[in-house]
C-alpha positions as CSV (number, residue, x, y, z in Angstrom):
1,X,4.2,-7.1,-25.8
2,X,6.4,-9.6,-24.0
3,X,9.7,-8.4,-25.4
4,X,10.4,-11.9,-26.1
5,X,11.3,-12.8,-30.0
6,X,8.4,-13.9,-32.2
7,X,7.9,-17.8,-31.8
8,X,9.1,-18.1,-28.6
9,X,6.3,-17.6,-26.1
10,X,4.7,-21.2,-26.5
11,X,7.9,-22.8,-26.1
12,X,7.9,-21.3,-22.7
13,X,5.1,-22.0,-21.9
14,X,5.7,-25.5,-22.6
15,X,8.7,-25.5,-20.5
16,X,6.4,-24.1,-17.6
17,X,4.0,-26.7,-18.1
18,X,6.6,-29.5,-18.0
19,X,7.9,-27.8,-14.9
20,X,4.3,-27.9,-13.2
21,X,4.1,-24.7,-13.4
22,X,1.2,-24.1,-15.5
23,X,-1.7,-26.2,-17.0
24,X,-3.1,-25.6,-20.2
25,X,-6.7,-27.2,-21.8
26,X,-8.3,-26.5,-25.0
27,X,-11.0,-24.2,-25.0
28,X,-14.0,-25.5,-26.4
29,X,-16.8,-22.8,-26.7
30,X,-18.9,-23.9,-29.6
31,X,-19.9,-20.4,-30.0
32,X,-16.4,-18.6,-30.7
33,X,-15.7,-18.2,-34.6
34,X,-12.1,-19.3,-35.8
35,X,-9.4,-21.9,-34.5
36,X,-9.6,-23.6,-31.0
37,X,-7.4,-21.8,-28.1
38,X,-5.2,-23.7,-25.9
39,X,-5.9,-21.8,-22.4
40,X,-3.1,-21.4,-19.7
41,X,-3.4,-21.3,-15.9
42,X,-0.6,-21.1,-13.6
43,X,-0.8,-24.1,-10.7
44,X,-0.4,-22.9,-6.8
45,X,3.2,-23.7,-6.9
46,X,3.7,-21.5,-10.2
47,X,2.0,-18.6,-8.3
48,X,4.3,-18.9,-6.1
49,X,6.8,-19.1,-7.8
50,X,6.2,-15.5,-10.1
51,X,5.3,-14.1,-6.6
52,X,8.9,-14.7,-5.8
53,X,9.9,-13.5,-9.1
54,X,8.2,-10.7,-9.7
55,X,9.4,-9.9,-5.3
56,X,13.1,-9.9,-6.6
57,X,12.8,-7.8,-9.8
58,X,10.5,-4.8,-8.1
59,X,12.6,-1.9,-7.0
60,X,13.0,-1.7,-3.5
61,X,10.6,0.9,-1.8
62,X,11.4,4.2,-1.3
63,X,11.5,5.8,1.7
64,X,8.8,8.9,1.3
65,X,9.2,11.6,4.1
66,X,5.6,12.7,5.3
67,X,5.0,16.5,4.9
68,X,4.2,18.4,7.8
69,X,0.4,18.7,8.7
């Protein structure tokens, strides 16, 4: 689950793409039953970017004191 509201996920990741953020294709395996798939991949500079993201929402590290050996 994304937490996001239900129709909102491929507008974002529109918005990314626009952005150059992510590029997207349609998968075309001949062999998979039902509708075609539009595929996503995040670019370098998208990468990047949810590297820095992801950096700034993580809590910051504990300090652990070692036990005494």
């Amino acid at each position: 689950m994304t937490g996001r509201p239900s129709g909102s996920v491929y507008p974002l990741l529109d918005r990314l793409e626009r952005a150059g953020w992510v590029t997207s294709s349609w998968d075309d395996d001949a062999e998979r039953r039902g509708p075609r798939r539009r595929m996503y991949r995040l670019t370098p500079e998208g990468a990047a970017e949810a590297r820095r993201v992801v950096a700034r929402a993580a809590p910051a590290p504990r300090w652990v004191p070692r036990t005494a050996q």
